[in-house]
C-alpha positions as CSV (number, residue, x, y, z in Angstrom):
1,X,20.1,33.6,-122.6
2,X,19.6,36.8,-124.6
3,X,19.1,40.0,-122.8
4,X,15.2,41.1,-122.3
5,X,16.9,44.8,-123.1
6,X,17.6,45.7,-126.7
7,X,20.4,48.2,-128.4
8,X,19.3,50.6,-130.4
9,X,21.1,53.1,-132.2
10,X,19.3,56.6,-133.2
11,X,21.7,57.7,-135.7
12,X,19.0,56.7,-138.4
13,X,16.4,59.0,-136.2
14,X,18.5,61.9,-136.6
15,X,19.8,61.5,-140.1
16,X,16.6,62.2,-140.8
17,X,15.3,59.9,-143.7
18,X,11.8,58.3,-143.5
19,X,12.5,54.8,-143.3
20,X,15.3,55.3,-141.0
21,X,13.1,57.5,-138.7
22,X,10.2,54.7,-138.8
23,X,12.4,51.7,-138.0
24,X,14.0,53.5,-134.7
25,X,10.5,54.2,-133.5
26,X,9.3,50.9,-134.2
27,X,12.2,49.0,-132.5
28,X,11.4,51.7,-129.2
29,X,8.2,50.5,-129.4
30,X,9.0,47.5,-129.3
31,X,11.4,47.7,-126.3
32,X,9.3,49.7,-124.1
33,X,6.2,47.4,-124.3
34,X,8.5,44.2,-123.3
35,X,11.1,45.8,-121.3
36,X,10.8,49.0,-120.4
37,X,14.3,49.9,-120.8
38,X,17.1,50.1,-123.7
39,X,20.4,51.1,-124.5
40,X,20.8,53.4,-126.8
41,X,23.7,54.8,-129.2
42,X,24.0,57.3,-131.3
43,X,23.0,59.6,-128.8
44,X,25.4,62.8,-130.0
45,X,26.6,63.3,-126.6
46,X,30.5,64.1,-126.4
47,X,32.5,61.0,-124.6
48,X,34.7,63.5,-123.3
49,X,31.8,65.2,-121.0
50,X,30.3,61.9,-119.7
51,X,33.8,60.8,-118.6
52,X,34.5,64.6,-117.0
53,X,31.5,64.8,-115.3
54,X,32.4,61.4,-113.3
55,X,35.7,62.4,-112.7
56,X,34.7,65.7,-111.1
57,X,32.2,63.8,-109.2
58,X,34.2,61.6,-108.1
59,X,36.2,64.6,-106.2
60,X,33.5,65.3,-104.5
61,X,32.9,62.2,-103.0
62,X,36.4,61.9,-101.8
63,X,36.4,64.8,-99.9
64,X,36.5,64.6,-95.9
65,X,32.6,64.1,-94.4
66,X,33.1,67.5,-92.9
67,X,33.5,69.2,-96.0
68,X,30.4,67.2,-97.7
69,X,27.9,67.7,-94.9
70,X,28.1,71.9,-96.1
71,X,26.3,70.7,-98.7
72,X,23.5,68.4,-97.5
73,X,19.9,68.2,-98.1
74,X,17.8,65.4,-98.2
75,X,15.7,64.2,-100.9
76,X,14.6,66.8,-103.2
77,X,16.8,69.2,-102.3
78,X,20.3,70.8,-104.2
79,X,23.4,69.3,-103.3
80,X,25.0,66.3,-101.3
81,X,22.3,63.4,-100.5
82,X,24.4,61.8,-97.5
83,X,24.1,57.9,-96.7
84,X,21.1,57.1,-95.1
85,X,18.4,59.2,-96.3
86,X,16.8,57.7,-98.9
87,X,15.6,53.8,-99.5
88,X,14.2,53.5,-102.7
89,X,12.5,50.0,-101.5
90,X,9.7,52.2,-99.9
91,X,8.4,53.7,-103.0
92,X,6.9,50.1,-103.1
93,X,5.8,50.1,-99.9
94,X,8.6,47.7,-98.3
95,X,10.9,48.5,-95.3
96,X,14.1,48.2,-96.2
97,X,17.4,49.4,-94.9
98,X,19.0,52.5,-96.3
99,X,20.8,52.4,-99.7
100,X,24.0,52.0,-99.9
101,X,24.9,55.2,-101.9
102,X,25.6,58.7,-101.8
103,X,24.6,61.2,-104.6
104,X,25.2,64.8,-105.6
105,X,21.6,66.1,-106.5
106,X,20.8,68.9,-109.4
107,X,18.2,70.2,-111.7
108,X,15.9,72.5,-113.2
109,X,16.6,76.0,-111.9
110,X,14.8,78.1,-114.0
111,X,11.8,79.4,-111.9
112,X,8.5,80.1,-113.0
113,X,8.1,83.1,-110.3
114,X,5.7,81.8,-108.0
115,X,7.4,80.9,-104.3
116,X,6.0,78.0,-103.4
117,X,6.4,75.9,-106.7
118,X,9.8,77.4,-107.3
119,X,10.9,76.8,-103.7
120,X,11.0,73.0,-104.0
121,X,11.1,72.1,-108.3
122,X,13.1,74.4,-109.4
123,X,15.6,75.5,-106.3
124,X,18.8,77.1,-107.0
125,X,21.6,74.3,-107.8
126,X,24.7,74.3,-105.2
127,X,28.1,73.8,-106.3
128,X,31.4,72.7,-104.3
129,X,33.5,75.6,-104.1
130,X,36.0,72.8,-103.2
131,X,35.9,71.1,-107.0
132,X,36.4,73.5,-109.6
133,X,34.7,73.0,-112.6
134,X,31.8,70.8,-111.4
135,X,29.3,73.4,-112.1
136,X,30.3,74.4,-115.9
137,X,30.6,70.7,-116.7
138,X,27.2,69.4,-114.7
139,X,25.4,72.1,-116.4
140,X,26.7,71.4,-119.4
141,X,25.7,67.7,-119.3
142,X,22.2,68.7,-118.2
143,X,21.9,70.7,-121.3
144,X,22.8,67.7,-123.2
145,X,20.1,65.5,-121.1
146,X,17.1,68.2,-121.5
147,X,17.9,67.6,-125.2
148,X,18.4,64.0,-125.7
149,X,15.5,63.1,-123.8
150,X,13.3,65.6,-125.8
151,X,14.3,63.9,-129.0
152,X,13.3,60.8,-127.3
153,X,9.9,62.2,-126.4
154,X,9.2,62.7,-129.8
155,X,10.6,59.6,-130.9
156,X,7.8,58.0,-128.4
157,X,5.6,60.2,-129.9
158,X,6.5,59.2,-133.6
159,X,6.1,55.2,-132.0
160,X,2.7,55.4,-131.3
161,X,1.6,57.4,-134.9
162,X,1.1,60.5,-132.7
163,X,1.7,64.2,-133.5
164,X,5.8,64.5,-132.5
165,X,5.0,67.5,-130.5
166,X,2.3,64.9,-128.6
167,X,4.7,64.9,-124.6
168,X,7.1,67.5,-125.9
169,X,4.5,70.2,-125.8
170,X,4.1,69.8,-121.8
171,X,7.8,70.2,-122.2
172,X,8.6,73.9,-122.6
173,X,9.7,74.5,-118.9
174,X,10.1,71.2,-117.0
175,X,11.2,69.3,-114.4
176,X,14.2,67.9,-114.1
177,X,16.4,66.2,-111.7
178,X,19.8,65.0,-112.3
179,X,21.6,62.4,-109.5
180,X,25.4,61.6,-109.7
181,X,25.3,58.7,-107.8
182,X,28.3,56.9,-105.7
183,X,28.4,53.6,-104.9
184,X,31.2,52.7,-102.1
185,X,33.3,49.8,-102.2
186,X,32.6,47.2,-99.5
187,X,35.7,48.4,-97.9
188,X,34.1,51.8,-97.0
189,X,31.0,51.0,-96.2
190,X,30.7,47.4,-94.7
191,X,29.1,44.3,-95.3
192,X,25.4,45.0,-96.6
193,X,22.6,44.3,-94.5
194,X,19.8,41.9,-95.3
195,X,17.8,43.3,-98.4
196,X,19.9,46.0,-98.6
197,X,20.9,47.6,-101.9
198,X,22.4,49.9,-103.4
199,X,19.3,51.1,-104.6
200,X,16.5,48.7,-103.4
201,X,14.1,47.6,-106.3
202,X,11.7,50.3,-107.7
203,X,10.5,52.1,-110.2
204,X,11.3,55.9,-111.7
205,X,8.5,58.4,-111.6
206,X,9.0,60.6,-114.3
207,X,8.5,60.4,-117.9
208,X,12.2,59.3,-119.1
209,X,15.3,58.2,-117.6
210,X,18.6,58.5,-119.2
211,X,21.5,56.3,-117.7
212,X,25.2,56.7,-117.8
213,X,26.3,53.8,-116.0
214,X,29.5,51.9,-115.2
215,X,29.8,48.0,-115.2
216,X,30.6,45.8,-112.2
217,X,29.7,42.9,-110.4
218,X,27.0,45.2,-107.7
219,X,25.3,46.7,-111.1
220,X,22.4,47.3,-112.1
221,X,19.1,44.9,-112.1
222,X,15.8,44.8,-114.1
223,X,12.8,43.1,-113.4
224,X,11.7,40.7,-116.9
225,X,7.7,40.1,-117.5
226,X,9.1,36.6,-116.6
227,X,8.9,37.5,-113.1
228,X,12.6,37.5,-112.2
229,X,16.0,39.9,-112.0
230,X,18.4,40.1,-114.6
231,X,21.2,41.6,-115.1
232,X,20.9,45.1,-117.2
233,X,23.2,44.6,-120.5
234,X,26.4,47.0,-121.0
235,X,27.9,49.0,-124.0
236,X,30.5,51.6,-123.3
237,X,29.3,54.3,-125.4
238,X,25.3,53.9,-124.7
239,X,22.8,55.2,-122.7
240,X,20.9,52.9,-120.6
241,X,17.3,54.7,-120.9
242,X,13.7,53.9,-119.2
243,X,10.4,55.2,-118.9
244,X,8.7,56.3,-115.5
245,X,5.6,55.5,-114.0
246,X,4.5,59.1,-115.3
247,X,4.9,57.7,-118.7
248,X,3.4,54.4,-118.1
249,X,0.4,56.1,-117.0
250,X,0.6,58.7,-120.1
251,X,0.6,55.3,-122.2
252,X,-2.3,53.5,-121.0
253,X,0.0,50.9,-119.7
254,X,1.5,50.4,-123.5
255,X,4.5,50.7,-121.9
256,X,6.2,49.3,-118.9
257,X,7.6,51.2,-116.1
258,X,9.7,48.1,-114.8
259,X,11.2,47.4,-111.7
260,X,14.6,47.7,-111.0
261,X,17.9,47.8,-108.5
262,X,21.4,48.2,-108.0
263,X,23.0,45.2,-106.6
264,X,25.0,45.8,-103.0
265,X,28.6,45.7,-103.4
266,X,29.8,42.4,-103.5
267,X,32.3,40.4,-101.3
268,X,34.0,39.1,-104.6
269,X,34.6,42.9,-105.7
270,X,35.9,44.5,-102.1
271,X,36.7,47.2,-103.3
272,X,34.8,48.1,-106.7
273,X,33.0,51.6,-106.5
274,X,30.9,53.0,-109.3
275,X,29.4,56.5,-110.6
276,X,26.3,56.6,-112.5
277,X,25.3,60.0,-113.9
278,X,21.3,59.7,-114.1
279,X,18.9,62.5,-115.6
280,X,15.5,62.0,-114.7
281,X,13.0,63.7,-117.0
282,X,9.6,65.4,-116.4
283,X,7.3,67.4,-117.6
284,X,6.1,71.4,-117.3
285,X,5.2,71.4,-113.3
286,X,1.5,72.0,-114.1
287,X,0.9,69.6,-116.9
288,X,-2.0,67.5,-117.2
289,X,-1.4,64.1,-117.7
290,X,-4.2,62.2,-119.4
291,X,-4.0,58.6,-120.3
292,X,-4.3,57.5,-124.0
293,X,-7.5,55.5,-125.2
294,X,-7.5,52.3,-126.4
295,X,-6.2,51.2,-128.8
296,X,-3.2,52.6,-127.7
297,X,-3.9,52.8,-124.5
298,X,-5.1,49.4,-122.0
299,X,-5.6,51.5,-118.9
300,X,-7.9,54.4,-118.3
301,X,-6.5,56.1,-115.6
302,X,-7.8,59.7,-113.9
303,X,-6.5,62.7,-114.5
304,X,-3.3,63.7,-112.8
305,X,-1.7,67.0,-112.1
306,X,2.6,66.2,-113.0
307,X,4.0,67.8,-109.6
308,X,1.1,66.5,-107.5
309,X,2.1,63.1,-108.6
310,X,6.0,63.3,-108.7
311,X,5.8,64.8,-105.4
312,X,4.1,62.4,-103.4
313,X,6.5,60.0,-105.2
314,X,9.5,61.7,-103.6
315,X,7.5,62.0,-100.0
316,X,8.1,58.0,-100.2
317,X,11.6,57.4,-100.4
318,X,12.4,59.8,-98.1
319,X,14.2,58.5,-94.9
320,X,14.5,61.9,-92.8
């Protein structure tokens, strides 16, 4: 059966002709009303820094626990996220064990100058003195995120016949988070427990999600309009991108923010660990997020203050 999630390569966005331009944002269109997620190509961002980034990452991870837990915080905080704080399962309001990951956590550090906002969205980022590197190269990649998913904005923007400036202008000093997320093999971290995940099913908050993923047999899941899981389609040089619940509400409900998960690791695959790099996208910390009308639109929802709403997102996941 063919995947529910499409490819889509934005080289004909970005070389700039009309027809080219109006095909990419019809075919997003497209996706993001049945699925909710795509892979995309064409993306401009180097091979070379994806693949760096993860091998940095990855020592980190293998560090002693010692040396990680100078760097912990819990969720929404700057640094190492350590098993057991977060379960994504309760953004939908179901109990569910941890997940079965651990993540180095970064974003937006650019403050606005007022204590209170800046003290939680836009903390200072921590770096492993331990990993040389990390910080040059995660920054880096960030750069290359903040940009990519801009051009996606106004590709949505250019989907729906709207000024291109239409998200982009609640843009010009967001939000951002980006998670480097390990997944253990079995062999570290045990047999799972009952409904226990890597990341238990949910959906992102933001506005866009872009995906650097790796394949394996306790990947990634998305939730069809059919009602049931499949698995999320690979391509070595894409992006595996998605739209937050932020967005969905932005849309009217055009637009799906869809369900998904990471599969535990499997008894099959013992020993199979993964890194996903994953940049989740805002908006400006004060924007006003109004839903579009009908026709676009099939939701009215009330007005909602960005941060207000992302934050009492995070509040939900949060274990400790």
């Amino acid at each position: 059966m063919p995947s529910t999630v499409p490819l889509v390569d934005l080289s004909p966005w970005f070389a700039g002709t009309s027809e080219g331009r109006a095909e990419v944002a019809a075919r997003i269109d497209s996706a993001l009303c049945e699925s909710g997620f795509l892979l995309v190509t064409g993306h401009g961002v180097p091979d070379d820094l994806r693949r760096r980034t993860r091998e940095l990452a990855r020592e980190f991870f293998a560090l002693p626990e010692d040396v990680k837990q100078r760097y912990a915080v819990t969720v929404g905080g700057r640094g190492w996220l350590p098993p057991g704080v977060e379960a994504n399962g309760y953004a939908e309001g179901t109990e569910t064990p941890p997940d079965l990951k651990e993540s180095y956590s970064a974003g937006a550090d650019f403050g606005v100058g007022v204590a209170e906002i800046d003290g939680f969205w836009f903390q200072p980022n921590v770096w492993p003195d331990e990993v040389p590197g990390l910080a040059e190269t995660a920054t880096e990649y960030m750069r290359r995120m903040r940009a990519l998913s801009d051009h996606l904005l106004e590709i949505f923007a250019a989907a729906l016949g709207l000024a291109e400036s239409h998200f982009t202008r609640h843009t010009a000093h967001p939000t951002y988070t980006f998670n480097i997320n390990w997944y253990p093999p079995m062999t570290h971290v045990g047999a799972p427990e009952p409904e226990q995940f890597r990341i238990g099913p949910h959906t992102d908050f933001g506005t866009v999600t872009v995906l650097d993923r790796q394949a394996g047999v306790g990947g990634l899941q998305v939730y069809t309009a059919g009602g049931e899981w499949e698995d999320a389609p690979f391509h070595p040089d894409a992006f595996t991108v998605n739209i937050g619940d932020l967005m969905a509400r932005w849309t009217g409900d055009r637009w799906r923010s869809t369900r998904h998960r990471v599969l535990p690791p499997a008894a099959s695959a013992p020993e199979e660990d993964l890194v996903s790099l994953i940049f989740f996208y805002e908006t400006d910390h004060d924007a006003r997020i109004t839903s579009l009308a009908p026709p676009l639109g099939k939701t009215t929802y009330p007005e909602v203050i960005a941060a207000d709403y992302l934050r009492e997102k995070l509040n939900a996941i949060t274990m400790t």
